[in-house]
C-alpha positions in Angstrom: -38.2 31.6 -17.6 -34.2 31.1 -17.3 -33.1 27.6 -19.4 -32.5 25.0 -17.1 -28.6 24.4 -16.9 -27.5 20.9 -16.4 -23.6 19.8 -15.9 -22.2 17.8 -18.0 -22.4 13.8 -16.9 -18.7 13.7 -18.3 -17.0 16.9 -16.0 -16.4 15.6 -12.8 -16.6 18.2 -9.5 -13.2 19.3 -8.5 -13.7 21.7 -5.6 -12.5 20.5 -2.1 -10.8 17.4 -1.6 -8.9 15.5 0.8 -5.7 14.1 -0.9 -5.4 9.9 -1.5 -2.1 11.1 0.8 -4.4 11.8 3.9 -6.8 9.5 3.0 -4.5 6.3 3.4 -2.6 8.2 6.0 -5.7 8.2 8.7 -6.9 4.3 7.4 -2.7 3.2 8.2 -3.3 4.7 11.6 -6.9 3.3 12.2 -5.8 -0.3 11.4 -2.8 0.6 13.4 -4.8 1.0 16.4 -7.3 -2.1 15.6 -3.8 -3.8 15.5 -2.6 -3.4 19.2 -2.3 -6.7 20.4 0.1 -7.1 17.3 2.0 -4.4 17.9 4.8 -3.8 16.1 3.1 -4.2 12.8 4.8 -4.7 9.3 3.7 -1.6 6.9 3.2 -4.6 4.8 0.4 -5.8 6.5 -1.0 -2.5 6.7 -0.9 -1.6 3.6 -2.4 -5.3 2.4 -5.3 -4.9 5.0 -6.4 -1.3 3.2 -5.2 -2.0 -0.3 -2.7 1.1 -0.1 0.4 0.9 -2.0 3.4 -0.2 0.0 6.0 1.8 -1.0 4.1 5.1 -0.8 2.4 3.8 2.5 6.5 3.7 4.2 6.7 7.1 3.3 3.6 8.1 4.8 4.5 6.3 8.2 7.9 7.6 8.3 6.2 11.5 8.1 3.5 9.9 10.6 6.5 9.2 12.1 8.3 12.5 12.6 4.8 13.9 13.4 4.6 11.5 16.8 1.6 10.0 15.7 3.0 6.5 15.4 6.6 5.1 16.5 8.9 2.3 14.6 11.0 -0.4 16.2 13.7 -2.4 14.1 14.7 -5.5 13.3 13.4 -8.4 12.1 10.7 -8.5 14.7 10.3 -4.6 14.4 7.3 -2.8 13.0 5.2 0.2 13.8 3.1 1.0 16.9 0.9 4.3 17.7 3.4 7.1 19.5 0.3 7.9 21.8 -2.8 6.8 22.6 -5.6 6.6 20.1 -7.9 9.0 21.9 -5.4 11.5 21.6 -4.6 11.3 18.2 -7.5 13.5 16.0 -7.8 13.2 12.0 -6.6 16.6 11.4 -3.4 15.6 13.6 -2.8 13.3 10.7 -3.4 15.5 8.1 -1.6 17.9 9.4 1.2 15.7 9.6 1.2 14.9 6.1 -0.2 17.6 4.2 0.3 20.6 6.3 -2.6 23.0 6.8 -6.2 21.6 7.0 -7.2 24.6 4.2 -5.4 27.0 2.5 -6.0 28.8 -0.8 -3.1 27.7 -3.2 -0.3 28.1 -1.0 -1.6 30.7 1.3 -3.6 30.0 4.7 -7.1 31.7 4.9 -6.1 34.4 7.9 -3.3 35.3 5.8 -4.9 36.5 2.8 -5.0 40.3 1.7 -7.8 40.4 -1.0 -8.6 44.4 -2.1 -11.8 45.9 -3.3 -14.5 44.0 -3.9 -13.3 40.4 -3.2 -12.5 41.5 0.3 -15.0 39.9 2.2 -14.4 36.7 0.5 -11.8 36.0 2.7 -14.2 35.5 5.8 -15.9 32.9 3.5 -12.9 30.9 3.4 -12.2 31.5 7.2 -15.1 29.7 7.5 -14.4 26.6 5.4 -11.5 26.2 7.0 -13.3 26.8 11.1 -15.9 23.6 9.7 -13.4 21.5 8.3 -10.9 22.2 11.7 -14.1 21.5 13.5 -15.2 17.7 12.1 -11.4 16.5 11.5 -10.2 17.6 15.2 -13.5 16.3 16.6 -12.8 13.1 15.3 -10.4 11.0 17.1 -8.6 7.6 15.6 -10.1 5.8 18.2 -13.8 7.0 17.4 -12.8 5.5 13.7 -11.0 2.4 15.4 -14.0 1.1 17.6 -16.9 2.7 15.1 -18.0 5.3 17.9 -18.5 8.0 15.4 -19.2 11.3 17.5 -23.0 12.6 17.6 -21.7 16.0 15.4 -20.7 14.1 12.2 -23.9 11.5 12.8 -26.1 14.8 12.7 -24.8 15.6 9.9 -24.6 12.5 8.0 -28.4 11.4 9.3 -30.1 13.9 7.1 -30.0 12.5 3.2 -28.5 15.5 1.3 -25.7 15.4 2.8 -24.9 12.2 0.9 -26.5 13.7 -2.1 -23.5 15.2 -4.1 -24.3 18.8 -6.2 -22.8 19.9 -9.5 -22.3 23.9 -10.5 -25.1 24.7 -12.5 -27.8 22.1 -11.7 -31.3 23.1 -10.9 -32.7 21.2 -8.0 -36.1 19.0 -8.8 -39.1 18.8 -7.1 -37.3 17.5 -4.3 -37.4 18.6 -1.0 -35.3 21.5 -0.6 -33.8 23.4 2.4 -33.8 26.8 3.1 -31.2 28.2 4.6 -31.8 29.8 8.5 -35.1 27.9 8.8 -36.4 24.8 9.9 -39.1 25.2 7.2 -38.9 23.0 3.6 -40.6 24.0 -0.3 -40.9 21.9 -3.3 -41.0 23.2 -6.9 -39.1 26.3 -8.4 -36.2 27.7 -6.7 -35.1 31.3 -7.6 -31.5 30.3 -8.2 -29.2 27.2 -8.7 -27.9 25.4 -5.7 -24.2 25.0 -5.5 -22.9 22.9 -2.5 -19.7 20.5 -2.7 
């Protein structure tokens, strides 16, 4: 029988992540929008009320900014505000707005690249990372976030265990309950080859 291959406790996963940018882009925007009656708002209080540095969080809002997502008014009673309504404002808007394309491979978008020979069909593979992440993050809306209505396709998702469950390269699954892909059908035991999900 194969040895059983177990990461190392010390090597952390680095495959797909969404940037502390992005993340402290959408929670400036949520609070934003939990923040109406207030309007405008100090980035100070924004950034106090999620713990995000203020100085990088004025950057962020000024991109937000040039993106439409949220608008500024001056002066000493001047702040920030949404630039449309929350509803119409989607997570991938905001990354988007401040990290460009939802996935690319280094710099290149997935439609774009020309692999040869036998990595060729690997590209479809990353057409459809990006198609899943376009389809949670533009499903999402900052309202949905705002008044913790989080849409039925991200609760399916998130209902079932595993998904919270996080996988390392080279790690055998226990006796646990494992799924099988295009069933509905579960086993337990031996699996005939490591399980690599991030």
């Amino acid at each position: 029988a194969a040895p059983r291959v177990v990461a190392s406790p010390r090597r952390q996963d680095r495959g797909m992540r969404i940037s502390s940018k992005a993340d402290y882009a959408i929670r400036a925007v949520v609070e934003l929008a939990t923040l109406e009656d207030a309007w405008p708002v100090k980035a100070e209080m924004l950034a106090a009320a999620q713990n995000i540095p203020g100085k990088f969080l004025l950057n962020i809002l000024f991109e937000l900014k040039r993106a439409g997502i949220v608008a500024s008014q001056r002066g000493n009673e001047g702040g920030f505000r949404l630039g449309r309504a929350a509803t119409e404002i989607s997570l991938a808007d905001i990354v988007r707005a401040v990290e460009g394309p939802l996935a690319q491979v280094g710099d290149v978008r997935p439609d774009q690249l020309d692999y040869q020979g036998s990595a060729e069909p690997l590209v479809e593979v990353w057409i459809a990372v990006r198609e899943h992440i376009r389809t949670i993050l533009e499903s999402v809306s900052v309202a949905d976030i705002a008044t913790r209505n989080i849409p039925l396709t991200v609760r399916l998702i998130t209902a079932d265990p595993e998904a919270w469950m996080p996988h390392t390269s080279g790690t055998v699954p226990g006796p646990q309950a494992v799924r099988v892909t295009g069933s509905t059908s579960r086993t337990r035991g031996v699996v005939s080859s490591p399980t690599r999900r991030n």
